[in-house]
C-alpha positions as CSV (number, residue, x, y, z in Angstrom):
1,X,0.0,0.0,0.0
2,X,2.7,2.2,0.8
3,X,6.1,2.3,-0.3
4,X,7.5,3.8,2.9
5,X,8.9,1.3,5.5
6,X,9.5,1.7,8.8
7,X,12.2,0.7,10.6
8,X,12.7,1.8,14.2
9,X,15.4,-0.4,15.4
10,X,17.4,2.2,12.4
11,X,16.9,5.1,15.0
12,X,18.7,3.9,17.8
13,X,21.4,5.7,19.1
14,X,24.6,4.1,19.8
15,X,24.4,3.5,23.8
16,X,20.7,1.7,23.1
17,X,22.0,-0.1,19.8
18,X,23.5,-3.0,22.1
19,X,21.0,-3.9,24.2
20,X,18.6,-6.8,23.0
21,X,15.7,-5.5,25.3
22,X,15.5,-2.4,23.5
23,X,15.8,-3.8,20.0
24,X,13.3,-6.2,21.2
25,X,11.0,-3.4,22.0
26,X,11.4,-1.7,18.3
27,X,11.1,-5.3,17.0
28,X,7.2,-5.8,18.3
29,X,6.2,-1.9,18.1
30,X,7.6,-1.8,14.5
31,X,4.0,-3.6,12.9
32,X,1.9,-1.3,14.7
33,X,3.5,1.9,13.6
34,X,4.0,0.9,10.1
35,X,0.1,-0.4,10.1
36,X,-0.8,3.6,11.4
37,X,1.8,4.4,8.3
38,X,-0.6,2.7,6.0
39,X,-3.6,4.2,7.4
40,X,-2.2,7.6,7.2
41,X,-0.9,7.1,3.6
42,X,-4.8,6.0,2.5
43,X,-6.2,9.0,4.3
44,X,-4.1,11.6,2.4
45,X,-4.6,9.6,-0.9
46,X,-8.6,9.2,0.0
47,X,-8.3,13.2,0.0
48,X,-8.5,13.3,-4.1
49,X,-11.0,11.7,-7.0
50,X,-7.6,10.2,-8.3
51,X,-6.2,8.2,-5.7
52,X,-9.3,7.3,-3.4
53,X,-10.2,3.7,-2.9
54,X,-13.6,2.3,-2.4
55,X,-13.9,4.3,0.9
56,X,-12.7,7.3,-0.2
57,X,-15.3,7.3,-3.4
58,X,-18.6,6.6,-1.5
59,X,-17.6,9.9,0.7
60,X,-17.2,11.9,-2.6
61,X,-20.2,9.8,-4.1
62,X,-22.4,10.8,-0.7
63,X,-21.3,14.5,-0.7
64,X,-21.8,14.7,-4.6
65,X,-25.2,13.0,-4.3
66,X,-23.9,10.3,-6.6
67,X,-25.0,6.7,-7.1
68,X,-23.2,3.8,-8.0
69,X,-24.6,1.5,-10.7
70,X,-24.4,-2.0,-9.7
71,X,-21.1,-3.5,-10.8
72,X,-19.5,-0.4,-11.4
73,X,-15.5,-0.5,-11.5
74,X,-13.4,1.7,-9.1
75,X,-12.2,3.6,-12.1
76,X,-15.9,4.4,-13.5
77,X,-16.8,5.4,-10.3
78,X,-14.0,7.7,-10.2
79,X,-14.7,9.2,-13.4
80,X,-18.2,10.0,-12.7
81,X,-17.3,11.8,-9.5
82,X,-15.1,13.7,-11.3
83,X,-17.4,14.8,-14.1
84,X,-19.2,15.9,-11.7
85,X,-16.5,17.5,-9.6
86,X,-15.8,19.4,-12.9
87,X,-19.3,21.0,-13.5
88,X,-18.5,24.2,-14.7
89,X,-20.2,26.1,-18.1
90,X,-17.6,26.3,-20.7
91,X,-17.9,29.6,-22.3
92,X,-16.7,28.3,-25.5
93,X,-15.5,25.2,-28.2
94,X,-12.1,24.8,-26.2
95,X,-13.5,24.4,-22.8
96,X,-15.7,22.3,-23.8
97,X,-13.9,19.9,-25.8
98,X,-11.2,20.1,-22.8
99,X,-13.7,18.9,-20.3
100,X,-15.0,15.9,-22.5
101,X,-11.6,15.1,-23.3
102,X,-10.9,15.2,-19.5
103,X,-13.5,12.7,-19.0
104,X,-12.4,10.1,-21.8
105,X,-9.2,11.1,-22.5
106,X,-7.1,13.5,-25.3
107,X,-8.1,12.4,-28.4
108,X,-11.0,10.6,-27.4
109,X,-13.6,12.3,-28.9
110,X,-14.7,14.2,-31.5
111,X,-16.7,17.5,-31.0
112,X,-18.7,19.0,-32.8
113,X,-20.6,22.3,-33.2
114,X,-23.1,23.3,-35.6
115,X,-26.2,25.6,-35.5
116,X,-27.1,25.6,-32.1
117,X,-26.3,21.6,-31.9
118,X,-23.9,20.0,-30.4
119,X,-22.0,16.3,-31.2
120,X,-20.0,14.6,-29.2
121,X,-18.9,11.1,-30.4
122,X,-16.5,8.7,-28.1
123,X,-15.2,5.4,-28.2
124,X,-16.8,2.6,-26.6
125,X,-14.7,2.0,-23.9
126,X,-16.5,5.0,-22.5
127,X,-19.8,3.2,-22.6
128,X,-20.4,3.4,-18.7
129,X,-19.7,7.3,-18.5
130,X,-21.7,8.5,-21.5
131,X,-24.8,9.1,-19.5
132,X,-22.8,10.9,-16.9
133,X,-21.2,12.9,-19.4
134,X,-24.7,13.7,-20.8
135,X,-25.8,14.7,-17.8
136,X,-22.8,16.8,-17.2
137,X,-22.8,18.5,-20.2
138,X,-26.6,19.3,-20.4
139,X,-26.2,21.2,-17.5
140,X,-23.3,22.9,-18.7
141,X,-24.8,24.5,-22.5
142,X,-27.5,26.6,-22.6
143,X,-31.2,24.7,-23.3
144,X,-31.7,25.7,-26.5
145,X,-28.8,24.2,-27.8
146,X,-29.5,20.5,-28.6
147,X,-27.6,18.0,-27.5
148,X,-26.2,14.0,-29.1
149,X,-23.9,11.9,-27.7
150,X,-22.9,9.2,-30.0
151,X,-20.3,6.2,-29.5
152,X,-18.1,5.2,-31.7
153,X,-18.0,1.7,-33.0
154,X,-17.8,-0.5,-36.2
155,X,-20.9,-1.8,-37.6
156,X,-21.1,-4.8,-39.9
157,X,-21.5,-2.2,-43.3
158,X,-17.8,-1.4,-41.7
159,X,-16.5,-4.8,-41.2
160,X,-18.2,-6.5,-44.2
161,X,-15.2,-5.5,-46.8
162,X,-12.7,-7.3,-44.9
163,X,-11.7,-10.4,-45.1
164,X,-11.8,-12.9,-42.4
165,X,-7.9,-13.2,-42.1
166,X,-7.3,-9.6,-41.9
167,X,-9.8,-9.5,-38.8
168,X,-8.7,-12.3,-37.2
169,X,-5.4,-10.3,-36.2
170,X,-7.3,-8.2,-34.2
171,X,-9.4,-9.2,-30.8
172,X,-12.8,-8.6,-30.7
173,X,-12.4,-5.4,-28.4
174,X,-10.0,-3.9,-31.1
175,X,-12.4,-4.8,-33.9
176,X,-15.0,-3.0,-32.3
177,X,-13.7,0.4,-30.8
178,X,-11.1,0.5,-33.8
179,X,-12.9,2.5,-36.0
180,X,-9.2,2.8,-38.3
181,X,-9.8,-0.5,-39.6
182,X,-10.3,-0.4,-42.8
Protein backbone atom coordinates (compact mmCIF):
# COMPACT_ATOMS: atom_id res chain seq x y z
CA UNK A 1 0.00 0.00 0.00
CA UNK A 2 2.73 2.19 0.77
CA UNK A 3 6.13 2.29 -0.33
CA UNK A 4 7.52 3.83 2.88
CA UNK A 5 8.87 1.28 5.48
CA UNK A 6 9.51 1.72 8.79
CA UNK A 7 12.18 0.72 10.62
CA UNK A 8 12.72 1.83 14.25
CA UNK A 9 15.36 -0.41 15.41
CA UNK A 10 17.42 2.18 12.41
CA UNK A 11 16.86 5.12 14.98
CA UNK A 12 18.74 3.93 17.84
CA UNK A 13 21.38 5.69 19.13
CA UNK A 14 24.61 4.09 19.81
CA UNK A 15 24.39 3.52 23.83
CA UNK A 16 20.70 1.74 23.10
CA UNK A 17 22.04 -0.10 19.83
CA UNK A 18 23.49 -2.96 22.07
CA UNK A 19 20.98 -3.86 24.24
CA UNK A 20 18.61 -6.82 23.02
CA UNK A 21 15.72 -5.51 25.32
CA UNK A 22 15.49 -2.41 23.48
CA UNK A 23 15.78 -3.78 19.96
CA UNK A 24 13.26 -6.23 21.16
CA UNK A 25 10.98 -3.44 21.97
CA UNK A 26 11.41 -1.75 18.33
CA UNK A 27 11.09 -5.31 16.95
CA UNK A 28 7.21 -5.78 18.26
CA UNK A 29 6.19 -1.91 18.14
CA UNK A 30 7.61 -1.79 14.50
CA UNK A 31 4.03 -3.56 12.87
CA UNK A 32 1.92 -1.31 14.68
CA UNK A 33 3.49 1.92 13.60
CA UNK A 34 4.02 0.86 10.10
CA UNK A 35 0.06 -0.40 10.09
CA UNK A 36 -0.78 3.58 11.44
CA UNK A 37 1.79 4.35 8.28
CA UNK A 38 -0.63 2.71 6.01
CA UNK A 39 -3.59 4.23 7.39
CA UNK A 40 -2.18 7.61 7.19
CA UNK A 41 -0.86 7.10 3.60
CA UNK A 42 -4.77 5.97 2.46
CA UNK A 43 -6.19 8.97 4.31
CA UNK A 44 -4.08 11.63 2.37
CA UNK A 45 -4.59 9.63 -0.87
CA UNK A 46 -8.62 9.22 0.00
CA UNK A 47 -8.32 13.20 -0.03
CA UNK A 48 -8.48 13.27 -4.09
CA UNK A 49 -11.00 11.73 -6.98
CA UNK A 50 -7.57 10.19 -8.27
CA UNK A 51 -6.19 8.24 -5.70
CA UNK A 52 -9.31 7.30 -3.37
CA UNK A 53 -10.19 3.71 -2.92
CA UNK A 54 -13.62 2.32 -2.41
CA UNK A 55 -13.92 4.30 0.88
CA UNK A 56 -12.74 7.30 -0.20
CA UNK A 57 -15.28 7.32 -3.40
CA UNK A 58 -18.63 6.58 -1.46
CA UNK A 59 -17.62 9.89 0.66
CA UNK A 60 -17.21 11.94 -2.56
CA UNK A 61 -20.22 9.76 -4.10
CA UNK A 62 -22.41 10.76 -0.70
CA UNK A 63 -21.33 14.46 -0.74
CA UNK A 64 -21.80 14.73 -4.57
CA UNK A 65 -25.19 12.98 -4.26
CA UNK A 66 -23.91 10.27 -6.62
CA UNK A 67 -24.99 6.69 -7.05
CA UNK A 68 -23.21 3.79 -8.04
CA UNK A 69 -24.56 1.49 -10.70
CA UNK A 70 -24.41 -2.05 -9.73
CA UNK A 71 -21.06 -3.54 -10.83
CA UNK A 72 -19.51 -0.39 -11.37
CA UNK A 73 -15.51 -0.52 -11.50
CA UNK A 74 -13.38 1.69 -9.07
CA UNK A 75 -12.19 3.58 -12.05
CA UNK A 76 -15.87 4.37 -13.49
CA UNK A 77 -16.81 5.43 -10.27
CA UNK A 78 -14.02 7.72 -10.17
CA UNK A 79 -14.74 9.20 -13.42
CA UNK A 80 -18.16 10.02 -12.69
CA UNK A 81 -17.28 11.85 -9.52
CA UNK A 82 -15.11 13.66 -11.29
CA UNK A 83 -17.36 14.77 -14.07
CA UNK A 84 -19.23 15.85 -11.67
CA UNK A 85 -16.51 17.53 -9.63
CA UNK A 86 -15.82 19.45 -12.93
CA UNK A 87 -19.29 21.02 -13.51
CA UNK A 88 -18.49 24.23 -14.71
CA UNK A 89 -20.19 26.12 -18.09
CA UNK A 90 -17.65 26.30 -20.73
CA UNK A 91 -17.94 29.59 -22.31
CA UNK A 92 -16.73 28.30 -25.48
CA UNK A 93 -15.50 25.17 -28.18
CA UNK A 94 -12.11 24.76 -26.25
CA UNK A 95 -13.47 24.44 -22.77
CA UNK A 96 -15.72 22.26 -23.82
CA UNK A 97 -13.88 19.92 -25.82
CA UNK A 98 -11.16 20.12 -22.80
CA UNK A 99 -13.72 18.92 -20.33
CA UNK A 100 -15.03 15.88 -22.55
CA UNK A 101 -11.59 15.09 -23.29
CA UNK A 102 -10.88 15.22 -19.48
CA UNK A 103 -13.48 12.75 -19.01
CA UNK A 104 -12.45 10.07 -21.78
CA UNK A 105 -9.18 11.06 -22.50
CA UNK A 106 -7.11 13.52 -25.27
CA UNK A 107 -8.15 12.42 -28.40
CA UNK A 108 -10.96 10.55 -27.39
CA UNK A 109 -13.64 12.28 -28.88
CA UNK A 110 -14.65 14.21 -31.53
CA UNK A 111 -16.67 17.46 -30.97
CA UNK A 112 -18.73 18.99 -32.81
CA UNK A 113 -20.65 22.30 -33.15
CA UNK A 114 -23.09 23.29 -35.56
CA UNK A 115 -26.17 25.57 -35.50
CA UNK A 116 -27.07 25.58 -32.12
CA UNK A 117 -26.26 21.64 -31.88
CA UNK A 118 -23.92 19.99 -30.39
CA UNK A 119 -21.98 16.27 -31.17
CA UNK A 120 -20.00 14.62 -29.23
CA UNK A 121 -18.86 11.14 -30.39
CA UNK A 122 -16.54 8.73 -28.05
CA UNK A 123 -15.21 5.43 -28.23
CA UNK A 124 -16.80 2.57 -26.59
CA UNK A 125 -14.73 1.97 -23.94
CA UNK A 126 -16.46 4.99 -22.46
CA UNK A 127 -19.77 3.15 -22.62
CA UNK A 128 -20.42 3.37 -18.72
CA UNK A 129 -19.65 7.33 -18.53
CA UNK A 130 -21.69 8.50 -21.51
CA UNK A 131 -24.80 9.13 -19.47
CA UNK A 132 -22.83 10.88 -16.88
CA UNK A 133 -21.19 12.87 -19.45
CA UNK A 134 -24.73 13.72 -20.79
CA UNK A 135 -25.77 14.67 -17.76
CA UNK A 136 -22.82 16.78 -17.17
CA UNK A 137 -22.85 18.51 -20.22
CA UNK A 138 -26.58 19.29 -20.43
CA UNK A 139 -26.22 21.19 -17.50
CA UNK A 140 -23.34 22.94 -18.68
CA UNK A 141 -24.83 24.54 -22.47
CA UNK A 142 -27.53 26.59 -22.59
CA UNK A 143 -31.20 24.67 -23.28
CA UNK A 144 -31.74 25.70 -26.51
CA UNK A 145 -28.81 24.23 -27.78
CA UNK A 146 -29.54 20.50 -28.55
CA UNK A 147 -27.55 18.00 -27.50
CA UNK A 148 -26.22 14.03 -29.11
CA UNK A 149 -23.94 11.94 -27.69
CA UNK A 150 -22.92 9.17 -29.98
CA UNK A 151 -20.25 6.21 -29.46
CA UNK A 152 -18.08 5.21 -31.75
CA UNK A 153 -18.04 1.71 -33.01
CA UNK A 154 -17.79 -0.46 -36.18
CA UNK A 155 -20.90 -1.85 -37.61
CA UNK A 156 -21.11 -4.80 -39.95
CA UNK A 157 -21.45 -2.20 -43.27
CA UNK A 158 -17.76 -1.44 -41.70
CA UNK A 159 -16.53 -4.84 -41.24
CA UNK A 160 -18.22 -6.45 -44.23
CA UNK A 161 -15.25 -5.45 -46.81
CA UNK A 162 -12.67 -7.28 -44.89
CA UNK A 163 -11.72 -10.43 -45.07
CA UNK A 164 -11.81 -12.94 -42.40
CA UNK A 165 -7.90 -13.18 -42.13
CA UNK A 166 -7.32 -9.60 -41.87
CA UNK A 167 -9.83 -9.54 -38.80
CA UNK A 168 -8.66 -12.27 -37.25
CA UNK A 169 -5.41 -10.26 -36.19
CA UNK A 170 -7.29 -8.20 -34.20
CA UNK A 171 -9.43 -9.22 -30.75
CA UNK A 172 -12.82 -8.61 -30.68
CA UNK A 173 -12.43 -5.41 -28.43
CA UNK A 174 -10.01 -3.91 -31.07
CA UNK A 175 -12.42 -4.85 -33.89
CA UNK A 176 -15.02 -2.96 -32.25
CA UNK A 177 -13.70 0.39 -30.78
CA UNK A 178 -11.06 0.54 -33.80
CA UNK A 179 -12.86 2.54 -36.04
CA UNK A 180 -9.24 2.82 -38.27
CA UNK A 181 -9.77 -0.53 -39.55
CA UNK A 182 -10.26 -0.43 -42.83
Amino acid sequence: MNNRIINLIGHLGKADCDTAEMKEIFRVVTPEIQKLEDTNSQIVKNRYITTCDEHGISVFEKHMKLYPNPGDSLDVRRMRALIKWQDRIPINYATLKAFCESVVGEGNCVVDIDDLHVTITAGTQYYDLINALHDEIREMIPCHIGLDINIATNTHGDLEALTHLYLSSYTHEQVATNTELS
